[in-house]
Residue, then its C-alpha position, 0 to 999 in steps of 0.5 A: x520451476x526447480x531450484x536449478x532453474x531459478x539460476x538464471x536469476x541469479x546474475x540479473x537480480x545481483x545487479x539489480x540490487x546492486x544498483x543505487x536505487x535499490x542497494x540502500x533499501x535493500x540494506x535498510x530493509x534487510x537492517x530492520x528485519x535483522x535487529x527488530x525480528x518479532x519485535x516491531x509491528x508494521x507501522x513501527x516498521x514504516x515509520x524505522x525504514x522512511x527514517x533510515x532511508x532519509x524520507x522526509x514527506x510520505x503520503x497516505x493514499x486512502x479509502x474513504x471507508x477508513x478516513x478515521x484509521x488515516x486520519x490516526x497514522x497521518x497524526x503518529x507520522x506527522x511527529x516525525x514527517x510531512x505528511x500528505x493524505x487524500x482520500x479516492x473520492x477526492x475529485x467526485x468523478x461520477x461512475x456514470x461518466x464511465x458507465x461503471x457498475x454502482x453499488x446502487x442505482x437509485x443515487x450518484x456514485x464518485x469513482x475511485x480515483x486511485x490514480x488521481x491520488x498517485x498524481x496529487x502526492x506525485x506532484x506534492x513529491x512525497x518519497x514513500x506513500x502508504x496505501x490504507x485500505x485502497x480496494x483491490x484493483x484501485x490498489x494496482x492503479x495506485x502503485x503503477x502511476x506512483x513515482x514514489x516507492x509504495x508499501x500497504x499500512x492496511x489492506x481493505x477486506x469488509x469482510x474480515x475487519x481487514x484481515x485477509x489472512x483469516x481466510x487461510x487460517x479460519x475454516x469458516x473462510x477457508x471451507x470456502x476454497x478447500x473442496x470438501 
């Protein structure tokens, strides 16, 4: 689309961001960015907006692959919040109960349960729940059965340490998606 085309827009999304819901986290969000540019990481950040925005109980929805790097945040949030964590094989539901693809055949897999993990901190009523390397997928689960606002702390990559955006800046990654 053209600049010009994009001015449909324009009347729908002001209101939008006019509403009460959105007009304080479009202020707060817009505050953080103006006064802490290049200043605050990502988790100075969370921690700045849950602040501004008054949210007093946050959940961590978490992979069971980065229990530790959870289990790191619950403790720095827990000085200034409630804080509720719980990891996606939480219920042991078995893939087999939905014949899902394993990893391997030869033991007994627990699915995922990222919209398990929505209802519990749903039902703890936290006001802003942190997604800590939920694969892709499980992720887009979470986030539509969640009734709190959702934001990513870390986003799983294995292959990247958890940095996806290595693939767009190394060549050893990018050969991969670039024709030669």
């Amino acid at each position: 689309m053209r600049g010009q085309d994009f001015k449909a827009y324009d009347t729908p999304t002001r209101k939008e961001y006019g509403s009460a819901k959105n007009s304080k986290m479009l202020e707060v969000s817009t505050g953080i960015e103006g006064e802490h540019y290049m200043e605050w990481t990502r988790l100075e950040e969370i921690i700045g907006f849950a602040e501004q925005m008054g949210y007093r109980k946050i959940g961590i929805a978490h992979c069971v692959g980065l229990t530790n790097e959870a289990a790191v945040l619950k403790n720095i949030l827990d000085k200034k919040f409630e804080v509720h964590a719980i990891c996606c094989k939480f219920s042991g539901i078995d893939k087999k109960d939905f014949n899902l693809k394993q990893i391997s055949d030869n033991r007994r897999e627990a699915i995922c349960n990222s919209i398990g993990q929505a209802m519990v901190l749903n039902d703890l009523n936290t006001e802003l729940n942190l997604l800590v390397g939920l694969c892709v997928g499980h992720d887009i689960l979470f986030t539509k059965y969640s009734e709190a606002p959702v934001t990513t702390f870390i986003v799983k990559d294995r292959v990247t340490g958890h940095n996806p955006a290595i693939s767009l800046y190394s060549n050893y990654h990018l050969k991969k998606f670039i024709d030669k």
